[in-house]
N, C-alpha and C positions, 0 to 999 in steps of 0.2 A: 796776409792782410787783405787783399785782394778777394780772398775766397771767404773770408766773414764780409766782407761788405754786400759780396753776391749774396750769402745765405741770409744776412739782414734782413736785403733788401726783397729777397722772395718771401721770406716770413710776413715782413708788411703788407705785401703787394696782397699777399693770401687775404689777412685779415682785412683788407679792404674790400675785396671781393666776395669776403664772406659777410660784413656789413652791405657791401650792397643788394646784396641776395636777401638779407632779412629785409632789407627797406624795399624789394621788390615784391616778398611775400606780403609784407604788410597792406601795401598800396592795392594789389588786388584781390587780400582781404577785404577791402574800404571799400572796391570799388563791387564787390558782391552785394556787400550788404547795403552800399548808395541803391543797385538796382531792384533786391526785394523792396526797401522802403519806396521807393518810386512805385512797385509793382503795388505794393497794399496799398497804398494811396489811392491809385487811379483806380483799384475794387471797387474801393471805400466809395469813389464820386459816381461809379457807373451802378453801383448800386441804390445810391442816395438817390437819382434822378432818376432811376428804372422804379423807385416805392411813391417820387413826388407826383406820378404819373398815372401811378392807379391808386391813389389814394383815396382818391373823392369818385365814388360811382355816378355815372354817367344817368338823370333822369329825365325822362322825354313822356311829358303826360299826353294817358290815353295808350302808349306805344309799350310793348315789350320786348327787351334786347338781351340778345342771349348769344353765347360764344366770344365776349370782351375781353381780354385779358389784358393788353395796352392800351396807349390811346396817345399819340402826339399831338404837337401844339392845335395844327389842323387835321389833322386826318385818322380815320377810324380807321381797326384794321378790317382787312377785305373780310376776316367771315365772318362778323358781327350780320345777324338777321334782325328784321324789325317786322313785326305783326301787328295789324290794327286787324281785328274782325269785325265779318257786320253782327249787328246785334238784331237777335229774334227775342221778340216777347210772344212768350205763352200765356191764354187765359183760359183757366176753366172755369165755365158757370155752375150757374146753378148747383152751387155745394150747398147741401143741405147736414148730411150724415156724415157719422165720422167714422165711415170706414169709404166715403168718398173722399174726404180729407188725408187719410190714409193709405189710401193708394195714393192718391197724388205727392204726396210728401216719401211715400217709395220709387219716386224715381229720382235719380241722381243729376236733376235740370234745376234749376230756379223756374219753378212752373209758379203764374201766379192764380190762386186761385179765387173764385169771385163768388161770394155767398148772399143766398136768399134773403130778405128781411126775416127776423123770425113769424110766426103766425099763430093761431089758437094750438093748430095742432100738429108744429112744428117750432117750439119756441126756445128751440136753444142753439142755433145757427151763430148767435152773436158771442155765446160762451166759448164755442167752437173756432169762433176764429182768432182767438187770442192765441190758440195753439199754434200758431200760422208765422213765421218769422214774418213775412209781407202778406197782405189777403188786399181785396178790394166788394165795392157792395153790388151786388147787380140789383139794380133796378128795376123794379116792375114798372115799365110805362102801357101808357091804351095800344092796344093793338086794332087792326083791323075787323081780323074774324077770330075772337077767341073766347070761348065758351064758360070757363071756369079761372078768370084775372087771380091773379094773389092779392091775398087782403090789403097791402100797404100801394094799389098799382095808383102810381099816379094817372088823372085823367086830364084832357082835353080843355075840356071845360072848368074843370080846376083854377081859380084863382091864385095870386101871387101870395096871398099868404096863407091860401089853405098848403100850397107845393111847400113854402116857406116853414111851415110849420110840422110838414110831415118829415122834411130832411131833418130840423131839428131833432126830430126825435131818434132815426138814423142815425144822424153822428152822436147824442146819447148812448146811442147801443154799440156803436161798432168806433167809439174815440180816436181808433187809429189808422183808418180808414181815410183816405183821402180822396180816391180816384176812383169815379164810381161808373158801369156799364151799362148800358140797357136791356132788361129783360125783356121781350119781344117788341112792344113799341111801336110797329109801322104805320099807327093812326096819330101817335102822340111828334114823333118826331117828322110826320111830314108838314106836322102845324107850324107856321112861323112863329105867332102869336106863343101860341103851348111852349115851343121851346126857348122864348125869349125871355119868357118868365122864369123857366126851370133855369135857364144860364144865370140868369141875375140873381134868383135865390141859393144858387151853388156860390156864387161866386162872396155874399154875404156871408154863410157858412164856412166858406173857403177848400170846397171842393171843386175836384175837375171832372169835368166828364171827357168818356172813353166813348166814342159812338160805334155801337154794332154795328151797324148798319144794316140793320136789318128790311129797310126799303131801301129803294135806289134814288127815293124823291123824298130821302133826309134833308132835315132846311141845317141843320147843324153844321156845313159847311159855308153854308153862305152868312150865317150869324157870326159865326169864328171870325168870316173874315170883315165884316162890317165892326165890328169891337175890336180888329186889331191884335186875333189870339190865334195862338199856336192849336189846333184839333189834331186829338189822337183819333185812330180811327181802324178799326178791323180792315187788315187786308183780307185775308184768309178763313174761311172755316174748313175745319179738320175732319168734321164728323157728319155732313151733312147725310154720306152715304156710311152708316153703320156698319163698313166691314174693316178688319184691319189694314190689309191691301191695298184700299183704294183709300185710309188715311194716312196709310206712309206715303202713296202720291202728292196728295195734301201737302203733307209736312215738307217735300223735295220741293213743293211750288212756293212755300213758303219761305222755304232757304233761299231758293232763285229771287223772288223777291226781296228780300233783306239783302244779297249779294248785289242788286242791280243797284241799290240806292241807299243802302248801306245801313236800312233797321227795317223788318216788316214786324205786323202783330198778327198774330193767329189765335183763334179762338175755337177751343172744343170742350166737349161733357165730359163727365165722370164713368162714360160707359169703358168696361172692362176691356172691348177690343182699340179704343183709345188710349188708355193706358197698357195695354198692350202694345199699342204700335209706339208710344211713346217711349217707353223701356228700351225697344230694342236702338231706337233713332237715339240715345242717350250713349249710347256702347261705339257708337261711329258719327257723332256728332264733332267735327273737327273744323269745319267750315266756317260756322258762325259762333259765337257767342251767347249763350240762351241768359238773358238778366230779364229781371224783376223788371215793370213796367216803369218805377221810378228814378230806374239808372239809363231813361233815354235822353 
């Protein structure tokens, strides 16, 4: 009697012990699969806040940023660069022909270039410049000592609405033309009178002038600043000495200026060792920025 009670009671004890072993495996069954679902969860949220973070790209006008890939509530990461360059405007004059237009639009700069009035026996300069994504007009003003003026040269003595009446017909020709140069000048822009008239007639038309500066006793600066207006104005020429050499120094003085103060303007011809030297200045132009004269 004694020895079925014992075997009973081992029998139960077993199957107790073997129920509790199933409720042992089960439990940390549960408790695996509690920590996957914990574990995809917290993917799930460090993933959510790692896309809320760079979802909206980062814009800062004027500036370019590059190397971004996070960005926290304050703080950029450290190899984010940012680049402002200075800006160089190029001008070529005196474009007449279209195989000067054609070089110039063969270099790989926003050169802008500046075209003649047309004349008897040069009259398709204005046809010409439509080819041009941006162009501007050079201007013939009086000069000092110059032997043979172009037909449209404004003069001196020129009243306010004969000037008035000659740009009209200018912006007729060239509509899209806004910002216009002086073609040699040194008599017309030393005039106070002469140039007061030509600003106020530009200004009715709704042109700007660009001053060469072709004298050093321009009144163009002091009218600017009597009316209260911003003067563009030629820092630089490129070409004065006709070699290529000595207008890649040019162009190096040009960048130092745009670098020092953050835009110069430079102004040269359509001669072939200029566009020569400019070709090559386009191949290692990293420094500044070369835009159109209406993105100053």
């Amino acid at each position: 009697m004694a020895s079925y009670k014992k075997k009973k009671f081992t029998a139960k004890y077993k199957k107790i012990r073997k129920k509790i072993g199933t409720k042992k495996t089960h439990i940390v069954i549960a408790v695996i699969l509690m920590i996957c679902v914990l574990a995809a969860t917290l993917f799930c949220i460090i993933y959510f806040l790692k896309n809320e973070t760079t979802k909206y790209p980062i814009i800062i006008k004027n500036t370019t940023i590059s190397n971004v890939t996070t960005v926290s509530n304050e703080t950029v990461q450290q190899n984010q660069t940012i680049s402002i360059k200075p800006k160089l405007v190029i001008i070529i004059d005196d474009v007449t022909f279209e195989k000067q237009l054609n070089d110039i639009l063969s270099i790989p700069l926003k050169i802008t270039p500046s075209f003649l009035p047309p004349t008897t026996k040069a009259n398709f300069s204005a046809e010409l410049a439509k080819k041009a994504e941006f162009h501007m007009v050079h201007l013939p003003l009086e000069a000092m000592n110059f032997k043979t003026p172009e037909e449209a040269t404004l003069l001196v003595n020129d009243s306010y609405d004969v000037i008035l009446r000659k740009l009209k017909v200018l912006k007729a020709q060239f509509p899209y033309a806004i910002y216009y140069n002086n073609h040699t000048g040194s008599k017309f822009t030393a005039d106070f009178d002469a140039m007061e008239r030509l600003f106020k007639a530009m200004d009715e038309v709704g042109l700007i002038f660009v001053d060469s500066r072709t004298t050093a006793d321009t009144k163009a600066p002091k009218i600017a600043k009597k009316e209260g207006k911003k003067l563009l104005q030629r820092d630089i020429f490129l070409d004065n000495v006709i070699e290529k050499e000595a207008i890649k120094e040019q162009i190096s003085l040009a960048v130092s200026k745009a670098k020092e103060r953050n835009f110069a303007i430079a102004i040269g011809h359509p001669h072939k060792e200029t566009i020569a030297a400019l070709k090559e200045f386009a191949k290692e132009c990293d420094e500044v920025e070369v835009v159109y004269i209406k993105d100053l």
